[in-house]
C-alpha atoms as one frame of an Amber mdcrd trajectory, in Angstrom:
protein
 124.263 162.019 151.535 126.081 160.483 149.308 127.485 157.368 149.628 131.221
 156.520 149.730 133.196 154.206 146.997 134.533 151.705 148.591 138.260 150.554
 147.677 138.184 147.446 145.223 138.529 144.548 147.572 135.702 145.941 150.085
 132.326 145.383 150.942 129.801 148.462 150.653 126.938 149.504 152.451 124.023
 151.555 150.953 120.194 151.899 152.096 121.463 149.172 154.531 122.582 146.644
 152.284 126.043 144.937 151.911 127.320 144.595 148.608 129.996 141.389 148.795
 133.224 141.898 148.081 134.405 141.604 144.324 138.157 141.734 144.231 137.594
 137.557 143.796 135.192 138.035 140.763 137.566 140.438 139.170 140.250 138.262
 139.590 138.213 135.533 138.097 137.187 137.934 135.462 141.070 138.959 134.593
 141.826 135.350 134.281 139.188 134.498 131.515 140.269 137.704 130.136 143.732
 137.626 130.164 145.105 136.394 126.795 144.212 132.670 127.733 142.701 131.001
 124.751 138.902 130.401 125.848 139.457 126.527 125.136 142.214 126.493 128.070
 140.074 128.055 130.673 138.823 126.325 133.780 135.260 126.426 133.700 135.107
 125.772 137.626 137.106 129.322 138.117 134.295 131.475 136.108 131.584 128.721
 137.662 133.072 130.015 141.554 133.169 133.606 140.568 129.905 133.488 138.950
 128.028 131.735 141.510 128.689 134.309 144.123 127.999 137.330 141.525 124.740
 135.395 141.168 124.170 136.006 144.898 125.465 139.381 144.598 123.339 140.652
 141.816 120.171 139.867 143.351 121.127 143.304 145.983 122.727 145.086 142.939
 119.178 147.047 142.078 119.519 148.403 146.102 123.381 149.191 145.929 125.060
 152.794 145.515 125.362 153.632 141.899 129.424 152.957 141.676 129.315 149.757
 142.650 126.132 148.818 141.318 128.124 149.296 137.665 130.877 148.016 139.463
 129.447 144.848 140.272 127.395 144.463 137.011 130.202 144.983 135.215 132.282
 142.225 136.545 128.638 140.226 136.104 128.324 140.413 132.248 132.138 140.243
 131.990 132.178 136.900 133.586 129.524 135.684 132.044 129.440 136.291 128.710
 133.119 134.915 129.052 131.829 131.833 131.626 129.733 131.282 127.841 132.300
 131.189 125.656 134.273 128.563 127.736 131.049 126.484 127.843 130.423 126.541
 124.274 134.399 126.116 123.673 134.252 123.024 125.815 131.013 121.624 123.524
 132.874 122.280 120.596 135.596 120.413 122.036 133.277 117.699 122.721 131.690
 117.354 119.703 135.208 117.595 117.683 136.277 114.492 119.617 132.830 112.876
 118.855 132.745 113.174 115.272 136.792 112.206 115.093 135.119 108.796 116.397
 133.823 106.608 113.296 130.137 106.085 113.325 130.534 102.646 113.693 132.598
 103.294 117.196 129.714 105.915 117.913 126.904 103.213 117.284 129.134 100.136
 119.173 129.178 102.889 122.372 125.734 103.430 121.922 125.014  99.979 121.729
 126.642  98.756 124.682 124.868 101.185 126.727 121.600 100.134 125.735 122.294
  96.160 125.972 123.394  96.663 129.734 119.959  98.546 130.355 118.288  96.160
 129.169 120.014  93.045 131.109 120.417  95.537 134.049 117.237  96.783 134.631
 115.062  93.565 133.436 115.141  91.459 136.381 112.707  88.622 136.738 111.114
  89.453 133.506 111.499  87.674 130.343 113.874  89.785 127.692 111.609  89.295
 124.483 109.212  90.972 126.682 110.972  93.175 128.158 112.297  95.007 125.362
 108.730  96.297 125.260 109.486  98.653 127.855 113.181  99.578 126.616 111.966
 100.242 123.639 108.789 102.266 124.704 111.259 104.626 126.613 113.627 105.320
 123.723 110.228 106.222 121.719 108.754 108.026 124.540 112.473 109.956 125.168
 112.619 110.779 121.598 109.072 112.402 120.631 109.279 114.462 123.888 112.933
 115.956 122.524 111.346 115.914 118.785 108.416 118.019 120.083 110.659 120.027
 122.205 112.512 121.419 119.310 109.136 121.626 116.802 108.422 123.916 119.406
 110.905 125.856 120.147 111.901 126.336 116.279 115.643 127.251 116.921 114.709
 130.064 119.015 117.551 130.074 122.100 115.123 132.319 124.293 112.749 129.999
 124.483 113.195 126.749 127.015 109.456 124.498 125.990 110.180 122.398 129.415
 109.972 124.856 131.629 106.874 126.422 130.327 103.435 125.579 132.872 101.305
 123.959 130.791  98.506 126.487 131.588 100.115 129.400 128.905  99.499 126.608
 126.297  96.407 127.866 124.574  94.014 125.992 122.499  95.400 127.485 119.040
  98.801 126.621 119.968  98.076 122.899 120.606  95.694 122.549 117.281  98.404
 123.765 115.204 101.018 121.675 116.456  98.423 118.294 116.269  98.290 119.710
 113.011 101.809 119.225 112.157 103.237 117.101 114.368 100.268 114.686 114.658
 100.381 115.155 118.338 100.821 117.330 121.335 102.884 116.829 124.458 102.148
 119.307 127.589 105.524 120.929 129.274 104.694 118.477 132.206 104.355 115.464
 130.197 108.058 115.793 128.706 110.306 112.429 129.283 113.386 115.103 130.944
 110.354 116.198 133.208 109.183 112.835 134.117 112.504 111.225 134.630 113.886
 114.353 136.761 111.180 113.193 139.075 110.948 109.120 138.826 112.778 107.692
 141.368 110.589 109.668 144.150 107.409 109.436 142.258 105.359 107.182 143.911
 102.363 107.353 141.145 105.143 106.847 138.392 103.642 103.977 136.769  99.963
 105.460 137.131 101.094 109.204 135.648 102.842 107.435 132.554  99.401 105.649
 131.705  98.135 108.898 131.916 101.103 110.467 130.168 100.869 107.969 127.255
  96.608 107.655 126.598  96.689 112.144 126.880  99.497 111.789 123.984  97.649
 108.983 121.916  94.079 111.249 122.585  95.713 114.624 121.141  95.023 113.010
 117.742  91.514 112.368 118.132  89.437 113.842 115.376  92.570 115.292 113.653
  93.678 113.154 110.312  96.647 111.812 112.520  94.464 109.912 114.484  95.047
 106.445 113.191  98.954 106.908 112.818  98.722 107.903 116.525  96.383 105.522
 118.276  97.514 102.683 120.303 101.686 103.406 119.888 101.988 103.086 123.508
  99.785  99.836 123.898 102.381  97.611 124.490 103.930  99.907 127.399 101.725
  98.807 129.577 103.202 100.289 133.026 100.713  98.128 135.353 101.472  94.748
 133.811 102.804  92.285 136.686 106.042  91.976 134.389 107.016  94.561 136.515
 106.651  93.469 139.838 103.670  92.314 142.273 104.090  95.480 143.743 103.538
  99.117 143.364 106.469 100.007 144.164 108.802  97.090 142.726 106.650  98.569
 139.232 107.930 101.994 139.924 111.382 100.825 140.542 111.758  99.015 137.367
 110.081 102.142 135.611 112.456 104.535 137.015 115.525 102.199 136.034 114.482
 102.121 132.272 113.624 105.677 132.089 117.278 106.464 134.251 118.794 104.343
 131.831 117.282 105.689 128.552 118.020 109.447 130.084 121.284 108.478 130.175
 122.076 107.539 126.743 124.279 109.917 124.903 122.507 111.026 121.227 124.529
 113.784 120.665 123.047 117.084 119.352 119.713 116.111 118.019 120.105 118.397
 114.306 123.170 116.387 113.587 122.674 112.929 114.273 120.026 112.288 116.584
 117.239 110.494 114.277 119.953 107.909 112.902 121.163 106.687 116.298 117.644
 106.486 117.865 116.739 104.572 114.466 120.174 102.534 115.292 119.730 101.870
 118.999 115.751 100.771 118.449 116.929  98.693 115.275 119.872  97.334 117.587
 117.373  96.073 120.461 114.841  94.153 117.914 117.595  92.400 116.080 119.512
  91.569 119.133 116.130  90.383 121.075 115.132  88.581 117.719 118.261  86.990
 117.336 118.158  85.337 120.837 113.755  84.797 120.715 114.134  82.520 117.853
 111.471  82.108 115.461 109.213  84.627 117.974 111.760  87.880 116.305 112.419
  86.089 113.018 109.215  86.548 111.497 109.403  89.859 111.514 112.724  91.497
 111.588 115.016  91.538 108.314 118.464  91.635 108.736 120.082  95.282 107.967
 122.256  94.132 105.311 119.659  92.037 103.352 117.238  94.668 103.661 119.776
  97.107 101.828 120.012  94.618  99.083 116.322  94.361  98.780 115.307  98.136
  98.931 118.275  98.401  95.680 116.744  95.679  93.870 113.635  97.215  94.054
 114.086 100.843  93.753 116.931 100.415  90.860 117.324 102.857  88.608 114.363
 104.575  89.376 115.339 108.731  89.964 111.602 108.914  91.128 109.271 106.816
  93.049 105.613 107.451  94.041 105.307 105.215  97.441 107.023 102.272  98.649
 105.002  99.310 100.026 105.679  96.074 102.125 103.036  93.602 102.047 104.404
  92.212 106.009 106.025  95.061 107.022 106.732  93.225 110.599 108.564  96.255
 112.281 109.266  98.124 109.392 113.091  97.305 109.126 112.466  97.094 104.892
 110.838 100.294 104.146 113.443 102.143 106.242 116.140 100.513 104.488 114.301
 102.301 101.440 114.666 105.680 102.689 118.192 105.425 104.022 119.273 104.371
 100.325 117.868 107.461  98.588 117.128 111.254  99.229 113.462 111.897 100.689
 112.734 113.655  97.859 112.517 110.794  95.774 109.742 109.290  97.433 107.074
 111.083  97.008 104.012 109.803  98.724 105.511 108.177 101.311 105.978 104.267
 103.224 103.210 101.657 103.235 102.515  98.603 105.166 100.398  96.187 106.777
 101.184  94.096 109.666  99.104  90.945 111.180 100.725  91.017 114.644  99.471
  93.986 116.726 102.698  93.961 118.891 104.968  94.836 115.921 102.137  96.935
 113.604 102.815  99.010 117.530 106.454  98.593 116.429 106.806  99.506 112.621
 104.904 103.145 113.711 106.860 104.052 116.300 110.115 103.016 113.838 108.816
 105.488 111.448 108.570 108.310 113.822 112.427 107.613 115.085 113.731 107.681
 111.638 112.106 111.575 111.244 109.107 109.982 109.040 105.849 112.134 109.961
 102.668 110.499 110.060 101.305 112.317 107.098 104.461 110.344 105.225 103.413
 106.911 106.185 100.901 104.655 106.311 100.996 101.703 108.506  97.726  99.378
 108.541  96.698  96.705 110.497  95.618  93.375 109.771  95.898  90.275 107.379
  97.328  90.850 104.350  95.888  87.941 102.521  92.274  87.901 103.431  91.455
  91.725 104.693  94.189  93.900 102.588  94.647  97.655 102.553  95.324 100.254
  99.676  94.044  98.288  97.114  92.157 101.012  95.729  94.555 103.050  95.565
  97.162 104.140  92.618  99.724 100.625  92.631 103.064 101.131  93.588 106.669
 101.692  92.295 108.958  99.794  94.742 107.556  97.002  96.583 109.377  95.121
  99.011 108.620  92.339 101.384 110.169  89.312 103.383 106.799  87.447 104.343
 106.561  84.519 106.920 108.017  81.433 104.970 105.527  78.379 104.403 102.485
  79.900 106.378  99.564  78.443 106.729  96.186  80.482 105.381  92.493  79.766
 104.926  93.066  79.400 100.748  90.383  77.271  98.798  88.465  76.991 102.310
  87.206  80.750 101.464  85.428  80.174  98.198  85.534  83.977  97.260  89.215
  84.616  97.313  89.584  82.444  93.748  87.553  85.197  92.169  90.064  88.272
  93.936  91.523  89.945  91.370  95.213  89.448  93.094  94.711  85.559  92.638
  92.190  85.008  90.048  94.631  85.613  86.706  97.045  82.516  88.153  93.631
  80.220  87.987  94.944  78.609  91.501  95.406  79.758  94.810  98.622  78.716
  96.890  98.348  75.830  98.958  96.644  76.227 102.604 100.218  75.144 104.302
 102.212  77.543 102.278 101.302  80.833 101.529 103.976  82.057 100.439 102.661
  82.428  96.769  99.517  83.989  97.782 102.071  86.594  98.939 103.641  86.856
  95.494 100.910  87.171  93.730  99.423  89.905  95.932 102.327  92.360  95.181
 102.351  91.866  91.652  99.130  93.277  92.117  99.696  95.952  94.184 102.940
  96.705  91.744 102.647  99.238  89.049 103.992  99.148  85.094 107.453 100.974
  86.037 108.586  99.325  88.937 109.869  96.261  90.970 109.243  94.061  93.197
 111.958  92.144  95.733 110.119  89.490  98.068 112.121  86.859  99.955 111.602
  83.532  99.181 111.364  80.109 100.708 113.233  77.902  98.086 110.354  75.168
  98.127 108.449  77.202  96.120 109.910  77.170  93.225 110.615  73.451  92.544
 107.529  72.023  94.131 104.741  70.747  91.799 101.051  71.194  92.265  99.370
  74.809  92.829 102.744  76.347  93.203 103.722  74.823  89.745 100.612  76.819
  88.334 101.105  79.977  89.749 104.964  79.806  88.152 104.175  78.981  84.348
 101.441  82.127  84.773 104.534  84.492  85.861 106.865  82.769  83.560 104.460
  83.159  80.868 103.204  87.067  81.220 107.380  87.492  81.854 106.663  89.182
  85.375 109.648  87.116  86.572 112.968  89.240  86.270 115.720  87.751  88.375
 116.363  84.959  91.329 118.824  85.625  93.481 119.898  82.551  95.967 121.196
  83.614  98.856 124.075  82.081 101.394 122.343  80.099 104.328 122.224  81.729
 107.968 121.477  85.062 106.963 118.233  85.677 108.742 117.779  85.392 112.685
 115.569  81.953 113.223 116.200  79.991 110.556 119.495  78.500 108.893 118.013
  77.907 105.353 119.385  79.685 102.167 116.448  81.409 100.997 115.978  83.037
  97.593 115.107  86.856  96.489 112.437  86.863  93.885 112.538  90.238  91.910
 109.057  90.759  89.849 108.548  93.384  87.133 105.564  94.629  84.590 108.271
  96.439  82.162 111.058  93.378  81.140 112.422  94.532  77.826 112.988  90.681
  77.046 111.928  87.064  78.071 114.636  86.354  79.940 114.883  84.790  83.286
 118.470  85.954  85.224 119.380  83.615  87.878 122.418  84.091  90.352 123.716
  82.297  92.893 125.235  84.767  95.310 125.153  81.462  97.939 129.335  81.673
  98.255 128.602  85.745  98.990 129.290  85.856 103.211 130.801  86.836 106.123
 130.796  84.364 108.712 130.228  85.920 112.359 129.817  84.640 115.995 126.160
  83.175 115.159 124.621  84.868 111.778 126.565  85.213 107.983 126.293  88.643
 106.832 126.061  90.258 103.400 128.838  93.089 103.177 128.944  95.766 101.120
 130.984  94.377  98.412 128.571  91.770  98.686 125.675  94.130  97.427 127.664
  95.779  94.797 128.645  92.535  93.247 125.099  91.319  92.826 123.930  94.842
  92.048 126.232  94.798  89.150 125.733  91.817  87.872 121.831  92.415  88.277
 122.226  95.737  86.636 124.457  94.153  83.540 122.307  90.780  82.910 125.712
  89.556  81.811 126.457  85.603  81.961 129.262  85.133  84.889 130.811  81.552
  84.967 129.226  79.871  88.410 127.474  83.155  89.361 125.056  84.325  87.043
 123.084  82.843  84.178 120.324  84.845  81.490 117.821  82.052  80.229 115.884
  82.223  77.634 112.277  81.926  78.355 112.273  78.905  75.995 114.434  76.859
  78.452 112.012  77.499  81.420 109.133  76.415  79.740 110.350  73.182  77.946
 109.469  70.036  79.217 112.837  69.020  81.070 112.840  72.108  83.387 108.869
  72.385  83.075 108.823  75.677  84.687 111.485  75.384  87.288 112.789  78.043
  88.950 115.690  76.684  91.350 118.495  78.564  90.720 120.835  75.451  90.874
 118.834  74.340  87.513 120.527  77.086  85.580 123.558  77.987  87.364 126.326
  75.529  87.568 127.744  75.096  90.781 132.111  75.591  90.719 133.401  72.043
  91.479 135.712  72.624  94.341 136.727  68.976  95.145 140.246  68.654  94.332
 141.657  68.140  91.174 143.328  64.893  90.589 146.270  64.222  88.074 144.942
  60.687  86.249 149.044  60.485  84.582 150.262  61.230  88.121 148.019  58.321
  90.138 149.236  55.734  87.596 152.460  56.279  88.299 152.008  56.114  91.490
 150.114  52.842  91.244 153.116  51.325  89.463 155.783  52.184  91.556 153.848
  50.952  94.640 152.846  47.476  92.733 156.497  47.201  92.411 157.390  48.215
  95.678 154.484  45.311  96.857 155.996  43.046  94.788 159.645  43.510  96.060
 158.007  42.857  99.306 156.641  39.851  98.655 159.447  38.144  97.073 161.251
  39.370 100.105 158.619  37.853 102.425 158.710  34.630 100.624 162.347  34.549
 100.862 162.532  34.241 104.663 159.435  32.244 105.128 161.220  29.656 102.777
 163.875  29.854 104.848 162.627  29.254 108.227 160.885  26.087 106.885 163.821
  25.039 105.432 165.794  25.099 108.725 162.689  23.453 110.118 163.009  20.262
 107.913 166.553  20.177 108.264 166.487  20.003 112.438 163.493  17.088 111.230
């Protein structure tokens, strides 16, 4: 028999099931539908209406045929409408995003991070603690990197939800093979987080997590770039707490806090703030650890002016290289100046400290920089360096520890190393900072620059250092010094100098400029600005002779015996007198009219002490 249509507004019964009412859902549906724009609807109304379709549908295969369409009508209605007000209500919330400046954008983001990171810390000590904060951010933004590698764009497909048992052997090789690693559904930061709080194994299952990410690479040519990135994560360190669960506590408050963090949509601008929040955390940390962050984090704004100097007017560059590339702060400023393209074979470096070698890697892989683009070494630069086979470089850059100490003349074979040997001397063992020098002219090839950061010492002191000027000054490797305004850098006050080396100088020159007066003060650091840059850019670029700023010398002048190879900028460039001008015609004046105003006073004084021993005698 047949079944009966019920009137709109009533429930229906067919093979024993009751199909809910739908004059609600209709309503619901009318509203979206009726000539509201999409951006004024309430997404709660189409959110009531569809929830209790939702319920509905799952008896719509068992209901009678009219209200089956009925009902499934109403269901796509809503939601393809229920969609539209969604993505209407993204767009509006992007629209008021991007109206915000990216400087308000990064500020917000900032903020956030800084109170996770004084919130969640506790008892532990914040130059260690950023360990974890900054593990999280890397951990958080590989999963969501992954997520979309694997996904490609596709809307149907949803990575985290997967079961990690469809993944099949082919599917993870390929990705190791691109990528450079593989992360299971399970092992996704959302998945991880969603859980952390109840998860009383959290600190145990991110080991795991972390050593099944780093082992993915094993065997594959990713391997190296891969190992060890989570080292300094360590999630059963006592930093944490005494306890189990005190661990997983702080755990699930980093994690909670780093899920929280608002990146925006990932194509558009999620690679620069990640860069910008993990960039914001080491110079913020450095800044308040002294000389612990100091030795290995440059300054943003310096590290623009060094990545120009070096890379100027060069359309095309095989690799970049940093000799100390501390947490990699200088070849990033590199690829943020110029289109990717440009660089060809990718970012070199070599760190000492294992903590920020752990650092300068994971930097790379939150500025979009695959591991097949970079190549991150560790160890001492001086004694045990890296990629000196290789073909030298076009753009070198570098701001290596000031005035440290190395094992020098106490290794006999290092005076024979081809970096040092042409100089004839080795730097001093309490200063190194030449040994530096001379190891990226080495590594520099005949078309490009060098920009290294200075200690000033160096070039005014006599002795080995003396040497290892007059051979740079003499082969005309020595393009420009720049000296800088003091307090730019975080741990040290000291105005320290840019030296800019090059193997194709079309003259002898030596261009000196004293961008010292070049500043803007803040709470505790001077900053370079952009105007800053430009102006030294310029007047790099020209060579011209600017009055106070900038001087050209002749080689000639260097070399003769009153400078004797001097390279202080304040030898070349006069310093603007600033004390106040004074008006020689004007003083005298001056002079005379108050030696006659003393005189007129002293007459006067005479006068009455004349008088009061005259009335004296007189009385007598």
């Amino acid at each position: 028999m047949a079944a009966r249509r019920p009137h709109m507004g009533q429930g229906c019964t067919a093979y024993g099931v009751e199909l809910p009412r739908v004059s609600r859902y209709t309503r619901a549906a009318r509203f979206l539908g009726g000539g509201r724009a999409v951006s004024s609807c309430r997404p709660a109304v189409a959110g009531a209406a569809l929830s209790g379709l939702l319920r509905a549908s799952a008896r719509l295969p068992q209901a009678c045929g009219a209200d089956r369409l009925l009902g499934l009508s109403a269901f796509n209605f809503i939601t393809s409408r229920l969609r539209m007000t969604k993505n209407a209500a993204k767009r509006i919330q992007q629209d008021g995003l991007q109206h915000m400046t990216s400087s308000q954008q990064r500020d917000a983001l900032q903020r956030q991070i800084w109170k996770i990171a004084n919130d969640v810390r506790g008892a532990v000590d914040g130059w260690d603690f950023k360990q974890y904060v900054l593990g999280a951010l890397f951990y958080r933004f590989i999963s969501e990197h992954f997520i979309g590698y694997m996904e490609a764009g596709d809307a149907s497909v949803n990575y985290a939800t997967l079961d990690d048992a469809i993944i099949t052997p082919e599917i993870k090789d390929d990705a190791v093979k691109s990528k450079g690693y593989f992360i299971y559904p399970s092992q996704l930061f959302a998945n991880v987080v969603a859980d952390a709080k109840t998860n009383e194994s959290l600190n145990t299952d991110l080991a795991a997590i972390f050593a099944a990410i780093e082992g993915s690479a094993l065997g594959y040519p990713s391997e190296q770039d891969i190992k060890g990135l989570f080292a300094d994560f360590d999630t059963t360190s006592n930093r944490l707490g005494s306890t189990v669960k005190e661990k997983n506590a702080r755990l699930a408050a980093v994690l909670g806090g780093v899920a929280g963090l608002d990146f925006g949509d990932f194509a558009d601008n999620r690679i620069d703030l990640f860069g910008d929040a993990y960039e914001f955390l080491i110079s913020n940390y450095a800044a308040n650890a002294g000389k612990s962050g100091g030795e290995f984090f440059t300054p943003q704004h310096v590290s623009r002016l060094i990545a120009q100097l070096a890379m100027h007017k060069q359309t095309a560059i095989n690799k970049i290289y940093d000799p100390a590339c501390g947490s990699g702060s200088l070849l990033l400023q590199a690829k943020k100046q110029f289109d990717e393209h440009i660089i060809e074979d990718g970012f070199f470096g070599q760190e000492i400290n294992h903590t920020t070698y752990n650092l300068a890697r994971m930097n790379m892989f939150l500025h979009n920089i695959n591991y097949d683009k970079f190549n991150i070494q560790l160890g001492d630069t001086l004694t045990t360096p890296h990629f000196g086979d290789a073909k030298p470089f076009d753009a070198i850059v570098s701001n290596p520890p000031y005035s440290v100490k190395w094992i020098s003349a106490d290794d006999p074979t290092l005076i024979n190393d081809e970096r040092f040997a042409p100089a004839g001397v080795l730097a001093p063992k309490s200063k190194a900072d030449f040994a530096f020098v001379l190891h990226a002219l080495s590594y520099l090839s005949g078309k490009g620059r060098a920009a290294i950061v200075c200690f000033p010492g160096i070039f005014y002191r006599g002795g080995a250092e003396r040497k290892i000027r007059k051979y740079l000054v003499d082969n005309n490797y020595v393009e420009t010094v720049i000296a800088l305004a003091p307090n730019l850098f975080y741990g040290t006050t000291i105005a320290v100098n840019i030296l800019v080396l090059s193997k194709h100088k079309r003259n002898t020159k030596i261009q000196f400029i004293d961008a010292g007066g070049l500043f803007k003060k803040e709470t505790n650091h001077n900053v370079l600005l952009d105007a800053h840059i430009a102006q030294i850019m310029q007047v790099f670029d020209s060579k011209e002779d600017v009055e106070h700023f900038a001087q050209s010398v002749p080689y000639e002048v260097v070399a003769d015996k009153d400078h004797d190879y001097n390279l202080s900028v304040s030898s070349y460039v006069q310093a603007k007198d600033n004390r106040e001008v004074v008006d020689i015609a004007k003083l005298n004046a001056e002079l005379k009219t108050t030696v006659v105003r003393i005189d007129q006073l002293r007459a006067e004084i005479d006068a009455i002490v004349a008088e009061i021993e005259g009335t004296q005698t007189g009385r007598g």
